[in-house]
C-alpha positions in Angstrom: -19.8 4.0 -20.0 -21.9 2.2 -17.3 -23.5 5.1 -15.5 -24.5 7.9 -18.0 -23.1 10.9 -16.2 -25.2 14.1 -16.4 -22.3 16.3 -17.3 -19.1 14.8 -18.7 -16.2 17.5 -19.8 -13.2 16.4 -22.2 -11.0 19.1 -20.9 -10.1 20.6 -17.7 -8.4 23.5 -18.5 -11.2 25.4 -21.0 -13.9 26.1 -18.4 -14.1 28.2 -15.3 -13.9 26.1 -12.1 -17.0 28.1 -10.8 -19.4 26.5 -13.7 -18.8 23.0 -11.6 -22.0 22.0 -9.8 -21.5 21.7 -6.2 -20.8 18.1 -4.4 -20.9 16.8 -1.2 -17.4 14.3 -2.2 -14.9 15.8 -4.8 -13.2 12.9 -6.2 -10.4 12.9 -8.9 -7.7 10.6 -9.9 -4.9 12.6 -11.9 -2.4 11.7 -14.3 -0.3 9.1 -12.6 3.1 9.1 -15.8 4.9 11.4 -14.5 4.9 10.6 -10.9 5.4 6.7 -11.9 8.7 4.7 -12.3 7.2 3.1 -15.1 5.9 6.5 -17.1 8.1 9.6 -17.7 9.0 9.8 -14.0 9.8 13.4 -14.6 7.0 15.2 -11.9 5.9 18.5 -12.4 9.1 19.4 -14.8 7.3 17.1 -17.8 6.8 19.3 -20.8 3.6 17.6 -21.5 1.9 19.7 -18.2 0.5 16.1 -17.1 2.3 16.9 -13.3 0.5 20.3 -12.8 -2.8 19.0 -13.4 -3.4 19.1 -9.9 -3.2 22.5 -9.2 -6.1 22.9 -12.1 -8.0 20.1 -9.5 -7.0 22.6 -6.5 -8.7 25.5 -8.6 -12.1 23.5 -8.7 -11.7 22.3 -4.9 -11.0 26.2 -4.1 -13.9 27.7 -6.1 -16.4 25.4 -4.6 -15.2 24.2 -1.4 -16.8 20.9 -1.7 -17.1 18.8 2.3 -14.9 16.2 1.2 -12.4 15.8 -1.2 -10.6 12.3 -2.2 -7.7 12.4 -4.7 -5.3 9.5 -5.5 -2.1 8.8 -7.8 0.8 6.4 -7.9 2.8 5.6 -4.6 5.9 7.5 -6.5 4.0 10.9 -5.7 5.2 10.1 -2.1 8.6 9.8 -2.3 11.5 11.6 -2.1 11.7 12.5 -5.7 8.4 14.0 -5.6 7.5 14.8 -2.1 7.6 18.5 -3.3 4.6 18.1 -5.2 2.3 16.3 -2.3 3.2 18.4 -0.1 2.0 21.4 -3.0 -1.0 19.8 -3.5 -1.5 19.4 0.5 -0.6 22.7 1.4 -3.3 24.2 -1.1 -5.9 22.1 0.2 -5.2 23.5 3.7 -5.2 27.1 2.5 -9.0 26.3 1.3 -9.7 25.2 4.8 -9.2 21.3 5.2 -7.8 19.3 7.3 -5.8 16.9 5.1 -3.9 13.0 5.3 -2.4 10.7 3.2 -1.5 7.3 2.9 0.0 4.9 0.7 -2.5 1.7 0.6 -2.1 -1.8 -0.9 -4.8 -3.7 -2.6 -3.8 -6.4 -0.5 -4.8 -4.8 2.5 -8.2 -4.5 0.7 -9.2 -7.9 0.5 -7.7 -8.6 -3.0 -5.7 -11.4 -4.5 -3.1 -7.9 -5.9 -0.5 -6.5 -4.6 -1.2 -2.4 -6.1 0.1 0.1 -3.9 -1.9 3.5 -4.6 -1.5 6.9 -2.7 -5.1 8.7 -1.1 -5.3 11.8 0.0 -8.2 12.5 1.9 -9.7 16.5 2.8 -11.9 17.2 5.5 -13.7 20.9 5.5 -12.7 21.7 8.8 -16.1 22.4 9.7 -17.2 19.1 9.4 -14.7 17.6 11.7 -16.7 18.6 15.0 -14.0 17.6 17.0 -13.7 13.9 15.4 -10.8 12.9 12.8 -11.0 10.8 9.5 -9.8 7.1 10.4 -8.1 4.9 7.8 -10.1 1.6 7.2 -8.5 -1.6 9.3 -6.7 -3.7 6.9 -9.1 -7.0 5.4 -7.2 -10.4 4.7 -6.7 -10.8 1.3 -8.8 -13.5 -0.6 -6.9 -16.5 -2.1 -6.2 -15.9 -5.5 -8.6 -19.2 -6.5 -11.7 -17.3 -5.2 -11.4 -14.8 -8.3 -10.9 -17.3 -10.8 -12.5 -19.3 -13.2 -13.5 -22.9 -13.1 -11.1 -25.2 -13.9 -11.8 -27.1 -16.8 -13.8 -30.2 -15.6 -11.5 -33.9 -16.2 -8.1 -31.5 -17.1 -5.4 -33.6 -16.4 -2.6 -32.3 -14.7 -0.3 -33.1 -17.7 -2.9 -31.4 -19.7 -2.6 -27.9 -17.5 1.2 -28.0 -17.1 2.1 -29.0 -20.9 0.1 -25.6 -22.3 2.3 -23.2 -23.2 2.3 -19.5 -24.4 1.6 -19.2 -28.0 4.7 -19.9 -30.4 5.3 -16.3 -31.5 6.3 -15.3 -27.8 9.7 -17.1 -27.6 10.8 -15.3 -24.3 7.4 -16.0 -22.7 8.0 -19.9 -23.1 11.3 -19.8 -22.4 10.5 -17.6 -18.8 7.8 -20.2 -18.1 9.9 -23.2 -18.5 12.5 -21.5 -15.9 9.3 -20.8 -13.6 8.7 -24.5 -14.2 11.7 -25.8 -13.1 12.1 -23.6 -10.1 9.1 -24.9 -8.8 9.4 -28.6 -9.3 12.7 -28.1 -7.5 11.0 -26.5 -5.1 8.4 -29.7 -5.1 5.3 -27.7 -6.0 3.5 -29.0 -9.0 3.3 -26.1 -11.0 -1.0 -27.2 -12.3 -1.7 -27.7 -8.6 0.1 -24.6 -7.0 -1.7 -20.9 -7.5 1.4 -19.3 -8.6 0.9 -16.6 -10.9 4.3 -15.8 -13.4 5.1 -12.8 -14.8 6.6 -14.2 -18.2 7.1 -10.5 -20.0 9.5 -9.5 -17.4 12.8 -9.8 -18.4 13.1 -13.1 -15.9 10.3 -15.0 -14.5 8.8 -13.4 -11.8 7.0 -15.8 -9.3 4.1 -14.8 -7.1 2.3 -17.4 -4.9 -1.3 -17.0 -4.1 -1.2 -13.4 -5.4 -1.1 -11.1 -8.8 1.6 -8.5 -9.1 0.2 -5.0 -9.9 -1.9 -5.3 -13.0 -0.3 -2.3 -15.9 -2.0 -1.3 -18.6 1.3 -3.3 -20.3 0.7 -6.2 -18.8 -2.9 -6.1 -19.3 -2.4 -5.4 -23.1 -0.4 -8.5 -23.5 -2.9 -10.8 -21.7 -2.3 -10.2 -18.1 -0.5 -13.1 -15.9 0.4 -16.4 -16.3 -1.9 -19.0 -14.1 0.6 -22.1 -13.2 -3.1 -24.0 -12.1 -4.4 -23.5 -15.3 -2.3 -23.5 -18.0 -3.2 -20.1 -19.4 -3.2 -16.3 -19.0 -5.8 -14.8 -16.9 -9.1 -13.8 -18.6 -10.6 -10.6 -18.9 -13.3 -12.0 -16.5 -10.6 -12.8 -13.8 -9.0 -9.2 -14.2 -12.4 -7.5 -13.5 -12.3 -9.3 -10.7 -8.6 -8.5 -9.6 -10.1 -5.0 -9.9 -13.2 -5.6 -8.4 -15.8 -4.7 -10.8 -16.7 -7.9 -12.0 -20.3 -7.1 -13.7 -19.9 -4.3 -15.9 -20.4 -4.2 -19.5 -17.7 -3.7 -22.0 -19.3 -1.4 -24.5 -19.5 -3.0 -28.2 -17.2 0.0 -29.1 -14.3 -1.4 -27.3 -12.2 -4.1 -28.2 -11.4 -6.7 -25.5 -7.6 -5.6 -25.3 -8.9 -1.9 -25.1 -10.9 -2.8 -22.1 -8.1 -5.3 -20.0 -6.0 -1.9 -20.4 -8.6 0.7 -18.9 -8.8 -2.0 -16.1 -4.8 -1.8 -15.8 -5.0 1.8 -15.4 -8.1 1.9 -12.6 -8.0 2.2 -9.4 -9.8 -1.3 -7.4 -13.2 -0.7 -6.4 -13.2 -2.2 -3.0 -10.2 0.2 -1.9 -12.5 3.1 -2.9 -15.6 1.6 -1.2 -13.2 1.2 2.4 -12.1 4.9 2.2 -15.4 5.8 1.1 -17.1 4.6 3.7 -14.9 6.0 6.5 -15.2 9.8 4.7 -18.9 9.9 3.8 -20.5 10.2 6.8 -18.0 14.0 7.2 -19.8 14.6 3.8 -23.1 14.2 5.3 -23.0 16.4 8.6 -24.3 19.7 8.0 
């Protein structure tokens, strides 16, 4: 949308893996449903073939051995339920020759006002190692939440913020708010004051101070997060910044809601740079 790729496919399965043009970083992101608690949660057994769309992304990292591969999914991937899977897709990338880790890494630990937990997986041609190993980037301290948001409205009274209210038609929204409400003036925090973001779609309140819950692409759709120190939801300029590409352009094609939902389902920029930066100089050595 932003960046005009030179070659853009629709389909991964009706081309040979040998027609891909050679890389120095193979990066992929693969269907996340069936390896999350809130999709199908059903792995690689899901009739829809979404779980085995990673060996398909082993064919292409076998055919052209690419220096460095980067690959990422939900955290569930990791556990128990479907270890048998990672350690699948691990196992072939060794086979090809890499020296492979992965790690489950919080947004948090980025430098982001969201708490997102999202597994790497980081490959290594062992060629490239030269007797050095990939390091995980240190973890950054996370931004307050009021560095990613919009300016308040200037001479808002405090009344003003605290009286708005989700719009009449969503009952159980209000109703959660005024409970998030209350437990916070008993708790002596003055809810237009206090950067406590509410999750009021959840079946109670949910209360998180100083920092946003992971941002789905159902949450998004409805609006995002509640923002006790403003009165409102967040804005679609406050979620590109949760996701840390504040700057792009929304193409006229897509509607607003359309584009808060592609941002629930991405992956945050500056997690990508940190991991990025620690495997591209393997990429480089020849």
């Amino acid at each position: 949308m932003n960046f005009n790729p030179k070659l853009l496919r629709d389909n991964l399965w009706s081309y040979d893996p040998a027609d891909w043009p050679d890389c120095d970083l193979f990066h992929a992101g693969f269907p996340c449903q069936d390896f999350s608690v809130m999709g199908s949660n059903a792995g690689i057994k899901n009739a829809s073939g979404r779980g085995i769309i990673y060996k398909q992304i082993l064919k292409h990292i076998g055919a052209k051995k690419p220096p460095t591969v980067l690959l990422e999914n939900v955290k569930g991937m990791a556990t128990r339920r479907h270890r048998a899977a990672l350690n699948d897709l691990c196992a072939g990338l060794k086979s090809f020759g890499y020296a492979t880790r992965w790690k489950v890494i919080d947004a948090a630990d980025c430098g982001l006002p969201q708490h997102r937990e999202r597994l790497f997986i980081v490959a290594i041609r062992t060629d490239r190692l030269r007797g050095s190993s990939f390091k995980w980037p240190a973890k950054l301290d996370r931004v307050h939440l009021e560095s990613i948001l919009d300016k308040k409205v200037a001479g808002e009274s405090s009344a003003t913020i605290s009286g708005r209210k989700p719009p009449a038609c969503r009952k159980a929204c209000r109703h959660n708010l005024a409970i998030a409400y209350a437990q916070m003036q008993e708790a002596g925090l003055e809810p237009s004051t206090t950067p406590m973001v509410v999750d009021v779609h959840a079946s109670r309140p949910k209360l998180h101070y100083d920092c946003c819950p992971t941002l789905t692409v159902t949450r998004a759709s409805m609006g995002g997060f509640w923002l006790s120190c403003r009165g409102r939801y967040t804005t679609i300029a406050e979620l590109e910044r949760l996701m840390g590409v504040s700057g792009m352009q929304r193409p006229a094609t897509i509607s607003e809601r359309q584009w808060a939902m592609l941002l629930g389902n991405g992956v945050p920029v500056p997690m990508l740079v940190l991991i990025m930066q620690q495997l591209l100089p393997f990429a480089q050595r020849r």
